[in-house]
C-alpha positions as a printed NumPy array, in Angstrom:
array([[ 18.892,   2.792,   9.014],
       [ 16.891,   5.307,  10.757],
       [ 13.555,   4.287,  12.36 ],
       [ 11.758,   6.845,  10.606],
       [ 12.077,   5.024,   7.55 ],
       [ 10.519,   1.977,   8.752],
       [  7.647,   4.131,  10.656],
       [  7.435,   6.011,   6.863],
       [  7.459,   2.825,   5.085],
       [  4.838,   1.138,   7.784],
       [  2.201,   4.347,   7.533],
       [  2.505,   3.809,   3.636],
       [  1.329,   0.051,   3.901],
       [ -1.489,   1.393,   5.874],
       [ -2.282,   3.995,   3.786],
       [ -2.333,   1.678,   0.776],
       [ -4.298,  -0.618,   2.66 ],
       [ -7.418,   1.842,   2.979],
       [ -6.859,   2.802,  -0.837],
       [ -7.678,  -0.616,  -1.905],
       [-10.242,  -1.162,   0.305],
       [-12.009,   1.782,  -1.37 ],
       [-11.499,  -0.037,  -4.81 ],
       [-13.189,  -3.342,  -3.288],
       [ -9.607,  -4.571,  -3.239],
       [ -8.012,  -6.552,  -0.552],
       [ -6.463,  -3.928,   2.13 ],
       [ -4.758,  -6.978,   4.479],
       [ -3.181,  -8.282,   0.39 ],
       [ -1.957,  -4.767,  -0.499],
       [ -0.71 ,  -4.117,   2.701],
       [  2.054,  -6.825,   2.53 ],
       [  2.146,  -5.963,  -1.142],
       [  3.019,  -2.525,   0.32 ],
       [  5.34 ,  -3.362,   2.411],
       [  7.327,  -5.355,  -0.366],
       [  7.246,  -2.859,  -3.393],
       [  6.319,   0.372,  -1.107],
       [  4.999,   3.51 ,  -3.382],
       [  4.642,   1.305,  -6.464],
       [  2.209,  -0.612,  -5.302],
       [  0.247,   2.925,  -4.269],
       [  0.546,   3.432,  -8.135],
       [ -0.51 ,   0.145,  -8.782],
       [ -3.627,   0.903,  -6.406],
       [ -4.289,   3.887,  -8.474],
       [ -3.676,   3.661, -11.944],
       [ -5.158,  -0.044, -12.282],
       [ -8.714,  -0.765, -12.543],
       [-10.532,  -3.445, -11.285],
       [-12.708,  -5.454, -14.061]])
C-alpha cells in the first residue's frame, strides 16, 4: 500500500484524539479506537453524547 495511507490514517487517529478530548473523552482510548475503525469512530466522536 502506499505510505500515504498509513500517514492519512495516522493524522486521523490524532485528529480524533483531540475531538474526544474536547468531549471529556479519552483521546489516548479513541486514538487506538481510531486507528481500528478509522472515520467511524470520528462519527462516533461526533454524533454520540456523553451522559
Amino acid at each position: 500500500m502506499d505510505n500515504g495511507f498509513y500517514v492519512g490514517w495516522g493524522t486521523l487517529a490524532l485528529i480524533n484524539a483531540g475531538l474526544a478530548q474536547g468531549k471529556n473523552r479519552s483521546g489516548l482510548n479513541w486514538f487506538f479506537i481510531s486507528l481500528l475503525i478509522g472515520p467511524l469512530a470520528t462519527l462516533f466522536i461526533v454524533v454520540w453524547d456523553k451522559k
